[in-house]
C-alpha positions as CSV (number, residue, x, y, z in Angstrom):
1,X,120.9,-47.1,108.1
2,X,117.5,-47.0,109.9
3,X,117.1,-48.2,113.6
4,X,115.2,-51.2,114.0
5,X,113.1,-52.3,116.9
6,X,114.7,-55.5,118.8
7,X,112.1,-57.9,120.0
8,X,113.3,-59.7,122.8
9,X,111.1,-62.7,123.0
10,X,112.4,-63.6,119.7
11,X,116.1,-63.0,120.2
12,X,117.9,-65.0,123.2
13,X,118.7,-62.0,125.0
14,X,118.9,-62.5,128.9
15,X,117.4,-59.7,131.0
16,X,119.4,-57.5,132.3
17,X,120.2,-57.9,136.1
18,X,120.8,-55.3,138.8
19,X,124.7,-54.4,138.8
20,X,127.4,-56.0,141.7
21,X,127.4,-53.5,144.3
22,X,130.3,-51.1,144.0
23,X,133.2,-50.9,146.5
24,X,132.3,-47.2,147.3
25,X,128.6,-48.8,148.2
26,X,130.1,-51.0,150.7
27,X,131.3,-49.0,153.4
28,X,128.2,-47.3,153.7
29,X,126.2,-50.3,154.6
30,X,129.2,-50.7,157.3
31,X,129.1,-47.7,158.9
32,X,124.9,-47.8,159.0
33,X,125.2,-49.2,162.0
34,X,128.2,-47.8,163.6
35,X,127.4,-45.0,166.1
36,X,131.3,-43.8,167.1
37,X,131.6,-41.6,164.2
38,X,127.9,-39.9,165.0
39,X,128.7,-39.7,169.0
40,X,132.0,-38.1,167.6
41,X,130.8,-35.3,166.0
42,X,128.5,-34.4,168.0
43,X,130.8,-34.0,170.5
44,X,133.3,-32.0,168.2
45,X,130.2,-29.7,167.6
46,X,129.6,-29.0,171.1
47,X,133.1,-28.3,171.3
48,X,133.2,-26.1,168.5
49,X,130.2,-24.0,169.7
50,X,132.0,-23.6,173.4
51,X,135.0,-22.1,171.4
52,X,133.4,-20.0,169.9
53,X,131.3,-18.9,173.4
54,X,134.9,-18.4,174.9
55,X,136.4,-16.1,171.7
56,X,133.6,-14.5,171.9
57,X,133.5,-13.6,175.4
58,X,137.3,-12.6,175.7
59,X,137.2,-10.6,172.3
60,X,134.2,-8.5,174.1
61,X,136.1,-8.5,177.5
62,X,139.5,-7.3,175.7
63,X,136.9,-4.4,174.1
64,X,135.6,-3.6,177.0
65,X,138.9,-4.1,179.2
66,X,140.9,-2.0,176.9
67,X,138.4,1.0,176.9
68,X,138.5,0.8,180.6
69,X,142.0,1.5,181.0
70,X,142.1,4.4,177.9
71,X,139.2,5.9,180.5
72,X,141.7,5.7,183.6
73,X,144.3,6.9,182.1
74,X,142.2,9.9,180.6
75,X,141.7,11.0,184.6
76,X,145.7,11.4,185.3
């Protein structure tokens, strides 16, 4: 069966509207304007990057540190 071509004008069909917003849309437009959840990870990356800094300080002073002693004990 071939496809025909609908005209509208001549049918009664109703334009087609924009769809409801979705629930999974809502929460977005909420939190557009609420700033705790930025201001929070913000901070949680500053305190990730300062971990970090402090692993990586006391994995280089253990190196360090532990080379230190093998050199002492090489002079008894």
């Amino acid at each position: 069966m071939p496809m025909r071509d609908i005209d509208t004008e001549s049918t009664n069909a109703k334009p087609m509207r924009e769809p409801a917003p979705s629930l999974l849309m809502m929460p977005d437009k909420r939190a557009a304007g609420d700033q705790e959840g930025g201001t929070a990870m913000k901070y949680a990356l500053i305190a990730a990057g300062i971990g970090a800094a402090v692993a990586g300080t006391v994995y280089s002073l253990g190196t360090f540190t532990a080379g230190l002693y093998q050199t002492i004990a090489g002079l008894f």
